[in-house]
N, C-alpha and C positions, 0 to 999 in steps of 0.2 A: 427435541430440545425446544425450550422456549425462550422467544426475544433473540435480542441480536446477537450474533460474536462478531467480536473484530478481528478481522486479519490486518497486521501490517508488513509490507513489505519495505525493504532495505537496498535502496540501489545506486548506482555510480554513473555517472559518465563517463563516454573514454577524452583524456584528457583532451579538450583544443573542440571540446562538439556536445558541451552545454546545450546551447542552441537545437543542433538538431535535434538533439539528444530528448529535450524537452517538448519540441514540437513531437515527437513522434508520439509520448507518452499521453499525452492530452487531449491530441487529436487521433489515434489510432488506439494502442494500448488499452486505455481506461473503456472506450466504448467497446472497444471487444471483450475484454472481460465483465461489462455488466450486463452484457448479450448472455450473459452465464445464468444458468436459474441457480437462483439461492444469492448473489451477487445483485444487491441494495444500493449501495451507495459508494466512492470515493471522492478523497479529499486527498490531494499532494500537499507536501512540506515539502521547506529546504532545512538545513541545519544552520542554527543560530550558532552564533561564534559568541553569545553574551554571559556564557558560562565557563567557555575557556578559561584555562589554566595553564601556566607553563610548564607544574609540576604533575599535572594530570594529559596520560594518551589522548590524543584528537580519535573521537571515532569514525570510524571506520568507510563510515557511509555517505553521503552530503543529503541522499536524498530519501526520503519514505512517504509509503502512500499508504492510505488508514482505508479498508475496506469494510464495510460494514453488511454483512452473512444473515441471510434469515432461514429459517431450518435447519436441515445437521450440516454444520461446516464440511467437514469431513467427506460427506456428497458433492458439494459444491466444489471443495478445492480438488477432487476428482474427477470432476466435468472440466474443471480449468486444466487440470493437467492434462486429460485425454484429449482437447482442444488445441493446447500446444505440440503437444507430439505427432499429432493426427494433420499438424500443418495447418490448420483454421485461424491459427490466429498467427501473424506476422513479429517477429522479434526482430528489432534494428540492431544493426552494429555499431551504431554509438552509444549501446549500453554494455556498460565491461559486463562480460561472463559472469554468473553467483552471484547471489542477493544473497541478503540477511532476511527470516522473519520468522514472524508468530503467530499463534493465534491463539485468542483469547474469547474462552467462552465467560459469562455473566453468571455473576452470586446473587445477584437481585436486580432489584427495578432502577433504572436513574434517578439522581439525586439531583432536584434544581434547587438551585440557590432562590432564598425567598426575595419578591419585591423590596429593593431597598427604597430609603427617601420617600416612602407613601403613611 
């Protein structure tokens, strides 16, 4: 496969441990996973509340992390699973059980917005 796929992942705090929650993601978490071959890059989000709606579900999640795959994902998230199971990589208890995610392989090249104001 060529160029990047994105993985993202979908996750929670357990309530009251935000805090920990996020130290451990930042500084443990993300560097173990891009100790992973085929694992490029991440980026953490929180979720904006500037879309809410009262008549629209809040989802699910507060928090996701955009990983960006070089190779066949499918390898990669293989090595990260075999990692996790295998005990190499530490998971806190200040993240609720089950995530959400995805991955998303590429239909083409990136699209950058041209020089404005020149």
């Amino acid at each position: 496969m060529e160029g990047l796929s994105l993985y993202i992942v979908q996750t929670n705090a357990v309530e009251g441990r935000d805090e920990e929650f996020n130290e451990w993601y930042d500084s443990t978490h993300v560097p173990d996973v891009l100790s992973i071959d085929g694992f490029e890059s991440a980026q953490r989000f929180t979720r904006s509340t500037a879309l809410d709606r009262p008549e629209v579900p809040t989802p699910p999640y507060e928090y996701a992390t955009l990983y960006e795959i070089s190779g066949d994902p499918v390898e990669a998230l293989g090595r990260l699973g075999a990692a996790v199971q295998g005990g190499q990589m530490e998971l806190s208890d200040a993240m609720v059980p089950g995530s959400g995610s995805v991955l998303l392989t590429s239909l083409g090249g990136k699209v950058i917005a041209p020089k404005r104001g020149e």
